[in-house]
C-alpha positions as a Markdown table, in Angstrom:
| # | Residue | x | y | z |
|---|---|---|---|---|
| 1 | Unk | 0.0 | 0.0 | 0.0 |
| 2 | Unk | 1.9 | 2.9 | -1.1 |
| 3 | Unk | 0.2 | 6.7 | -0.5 |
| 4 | Unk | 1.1 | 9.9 | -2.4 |
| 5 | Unk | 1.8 | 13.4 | -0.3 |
| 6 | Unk | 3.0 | 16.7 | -0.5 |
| 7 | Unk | 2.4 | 17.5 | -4.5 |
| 8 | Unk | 5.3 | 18.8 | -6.1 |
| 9 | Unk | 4.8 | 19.5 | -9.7 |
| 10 | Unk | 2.8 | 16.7 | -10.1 |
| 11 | Unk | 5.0 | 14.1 | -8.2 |
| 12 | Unk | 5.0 | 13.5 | -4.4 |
| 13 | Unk | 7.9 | 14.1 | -2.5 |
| 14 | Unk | 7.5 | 11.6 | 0.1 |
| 15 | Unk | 6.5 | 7.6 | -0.3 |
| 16 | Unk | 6.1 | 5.0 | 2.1 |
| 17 | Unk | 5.7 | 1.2 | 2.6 |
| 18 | Unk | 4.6 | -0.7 | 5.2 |
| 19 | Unk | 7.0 | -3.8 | 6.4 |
| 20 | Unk | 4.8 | -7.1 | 7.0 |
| 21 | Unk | 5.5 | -10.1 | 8.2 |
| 22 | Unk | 4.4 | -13.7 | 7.8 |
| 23 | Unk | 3.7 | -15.8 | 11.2 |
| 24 | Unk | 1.8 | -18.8 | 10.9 |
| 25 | Unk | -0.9 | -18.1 | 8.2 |
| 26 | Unk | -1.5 | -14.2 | 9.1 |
| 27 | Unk | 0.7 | -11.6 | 7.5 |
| 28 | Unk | 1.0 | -8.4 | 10.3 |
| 29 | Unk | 2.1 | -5.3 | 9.5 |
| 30 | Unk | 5.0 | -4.8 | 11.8 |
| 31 | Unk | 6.8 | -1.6 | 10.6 |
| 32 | Unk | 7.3 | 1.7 | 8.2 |
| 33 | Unk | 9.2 | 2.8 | 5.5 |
| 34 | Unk | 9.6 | 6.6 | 4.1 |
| 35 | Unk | 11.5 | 8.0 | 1.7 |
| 36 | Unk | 11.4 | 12.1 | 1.4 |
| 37 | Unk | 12.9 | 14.6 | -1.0 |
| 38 | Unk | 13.7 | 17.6 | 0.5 |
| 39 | Unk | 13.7 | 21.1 | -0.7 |
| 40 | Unk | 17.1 | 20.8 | -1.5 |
| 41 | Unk | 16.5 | 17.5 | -3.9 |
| 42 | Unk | 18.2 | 15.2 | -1.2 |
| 43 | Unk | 16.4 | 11.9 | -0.7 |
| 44 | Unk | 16.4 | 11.0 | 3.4 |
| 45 | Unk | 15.0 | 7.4 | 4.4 |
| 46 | Unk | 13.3 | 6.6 | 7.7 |
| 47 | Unk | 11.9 | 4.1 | 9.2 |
| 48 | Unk | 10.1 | 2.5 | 11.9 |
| 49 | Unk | 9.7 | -1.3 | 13.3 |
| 50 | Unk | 7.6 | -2.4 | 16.0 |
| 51 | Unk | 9.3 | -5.1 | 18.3 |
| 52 | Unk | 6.6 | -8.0 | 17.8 |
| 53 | Unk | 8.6 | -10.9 | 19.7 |
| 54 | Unk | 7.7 | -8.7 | 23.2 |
| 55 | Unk | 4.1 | -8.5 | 22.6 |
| 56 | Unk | 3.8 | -4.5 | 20.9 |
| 57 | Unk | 1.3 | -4.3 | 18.2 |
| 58 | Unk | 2.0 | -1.7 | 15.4 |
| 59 | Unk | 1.2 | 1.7 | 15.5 |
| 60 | Unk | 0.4 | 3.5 | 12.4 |
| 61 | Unk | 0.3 | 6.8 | 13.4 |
| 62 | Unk | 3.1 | 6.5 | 16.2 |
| 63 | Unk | 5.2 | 4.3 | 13.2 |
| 64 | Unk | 4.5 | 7.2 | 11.0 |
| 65 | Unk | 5.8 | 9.9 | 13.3 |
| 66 | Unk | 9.0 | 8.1 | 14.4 |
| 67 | Unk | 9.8 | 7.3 | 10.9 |
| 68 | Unk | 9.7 | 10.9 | 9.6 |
| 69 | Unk | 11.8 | 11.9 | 12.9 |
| 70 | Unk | 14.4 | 9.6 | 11.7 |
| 71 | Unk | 14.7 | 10.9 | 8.2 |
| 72 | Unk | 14.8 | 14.2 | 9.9 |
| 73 | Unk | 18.0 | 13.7 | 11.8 |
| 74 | Unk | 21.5 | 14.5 | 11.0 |
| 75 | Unk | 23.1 | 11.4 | 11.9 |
| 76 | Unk | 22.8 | 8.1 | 10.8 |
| 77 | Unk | 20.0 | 5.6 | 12.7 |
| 78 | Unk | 21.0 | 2.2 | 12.7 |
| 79 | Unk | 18.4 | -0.3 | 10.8 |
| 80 | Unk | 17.9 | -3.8 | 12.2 |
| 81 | Unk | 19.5 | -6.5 | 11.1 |
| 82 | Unk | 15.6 | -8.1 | 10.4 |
| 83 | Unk | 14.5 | -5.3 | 8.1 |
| 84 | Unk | 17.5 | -4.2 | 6.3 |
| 85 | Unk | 16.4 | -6.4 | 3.2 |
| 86 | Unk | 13.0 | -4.2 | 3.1 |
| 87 | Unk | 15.1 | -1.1 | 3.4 |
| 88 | Unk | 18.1 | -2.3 | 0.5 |
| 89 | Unk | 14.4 | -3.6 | -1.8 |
| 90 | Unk | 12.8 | 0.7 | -0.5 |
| 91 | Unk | 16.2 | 2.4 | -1.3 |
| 92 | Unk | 15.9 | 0.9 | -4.9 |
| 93 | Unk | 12.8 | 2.1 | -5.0 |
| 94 | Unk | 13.4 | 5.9 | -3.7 |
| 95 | Unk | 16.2 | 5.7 | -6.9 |
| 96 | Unk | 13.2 | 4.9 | -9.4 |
| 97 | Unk | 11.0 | 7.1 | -8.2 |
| 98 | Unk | 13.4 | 10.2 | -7.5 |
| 99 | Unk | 15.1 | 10.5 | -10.4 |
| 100 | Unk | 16.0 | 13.9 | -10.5 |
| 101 | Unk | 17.4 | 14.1 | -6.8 |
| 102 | Unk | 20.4 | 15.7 | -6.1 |
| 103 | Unk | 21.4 | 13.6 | -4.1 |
| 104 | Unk | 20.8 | 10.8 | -1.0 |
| 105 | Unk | 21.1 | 10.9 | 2.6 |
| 106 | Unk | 23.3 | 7.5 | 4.0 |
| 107 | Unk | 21.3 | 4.9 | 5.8 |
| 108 | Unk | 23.3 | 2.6 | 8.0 |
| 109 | Unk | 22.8 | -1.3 | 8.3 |
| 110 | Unk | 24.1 | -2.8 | 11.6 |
| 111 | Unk | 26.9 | -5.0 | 11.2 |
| 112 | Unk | 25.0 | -8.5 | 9.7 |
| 113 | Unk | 26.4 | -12.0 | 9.3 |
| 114 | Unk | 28.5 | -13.2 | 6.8 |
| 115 | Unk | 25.7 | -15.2 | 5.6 |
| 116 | Unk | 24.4 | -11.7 | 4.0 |
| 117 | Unk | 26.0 | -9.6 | 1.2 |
| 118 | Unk | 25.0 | -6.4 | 2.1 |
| 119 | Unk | 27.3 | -3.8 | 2.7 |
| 120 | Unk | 27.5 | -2.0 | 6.1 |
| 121 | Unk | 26.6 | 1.1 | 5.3 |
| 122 | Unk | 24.8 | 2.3 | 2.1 |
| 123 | Unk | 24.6 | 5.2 | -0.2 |
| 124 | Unk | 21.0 | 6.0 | -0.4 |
C-alpha cells in the first residue's frame, strides 16, 4: 500500500511502505518505510519497526511519526538487522522514483552475518 503526499509539480515528495511479516498463516504489519525529497533535492529514508517478539502491536500513526523523525535527523539511525532487506528492496525504489534528486542521505545497516551480502553502510 503505497500513499502519495506533499504534491510537487505533479510528483510526491514523500512515499512510504509498510513492512509485513508472515507468522503462521496471518501476514501483520510490523513496521514503516519513508523516503522524502527535500527542498534541496536530497532523498532521506526513515523508518520504523515495532518489536513484535515482546508482545507491541504496530502503530500506524506512532510508526509514521518516528519514521519521519528519523529521516529528519542528521546522523545516521542504525536499521535492524531483520528489516534491512525491506530497506536495501525501498532504497531501490526511492532511486526509481526520485530521479531527479540531487542527491541521498546514508542509511546505516548494523553489522550483519557473513551469511548476507549487504554492505554496512549504504549510499542511499
Amino acid at each position: 500500500m503505497v500513499t502519495k503526499k506533499k504534491e510537487q509539480k505533479g510528483r510526491a515528495t514523500t512515499i512510504h511502505q509498510y513492512i509485513k511479516k508472515r507468522r503462521n498463516k496471518n501476514i501483520t504489519v510490523v513496521g514503516i518505510m519513508v523516503g522524502n525529497m527535500d527542498s534541496e533535492g536530497v532523498v532521506r529514508l526513515g523508518w520504523s519497526k515495532t518489536a513484535i517478539n515482546k508482545g507491541d502491536k504496530f502503530n500506524r500513526k506512532y510508526g509514521w511519526n518516528l519514521a519521519t523523525q528519523r529521516l529528519a535527523a542528521k546522523e545516521t539511525v542504525p536499521v535492524p538487522s531483520s528489516i534491512e532487506k525491506d530497506m536495501c528492496l525501498f532504497q531501490s525504489r526511492c532511486e526509481r522514483y526520485f530521479k531527479d534528486a540531487k542527491g541521498f542521505a546514508k542509511i546505516s545497516v548494523q553489522p550483519i552475518s557473513s551469511a548476507s551480502k549487504v554492505k554496512t553502510e549504504l549510499e542511499v
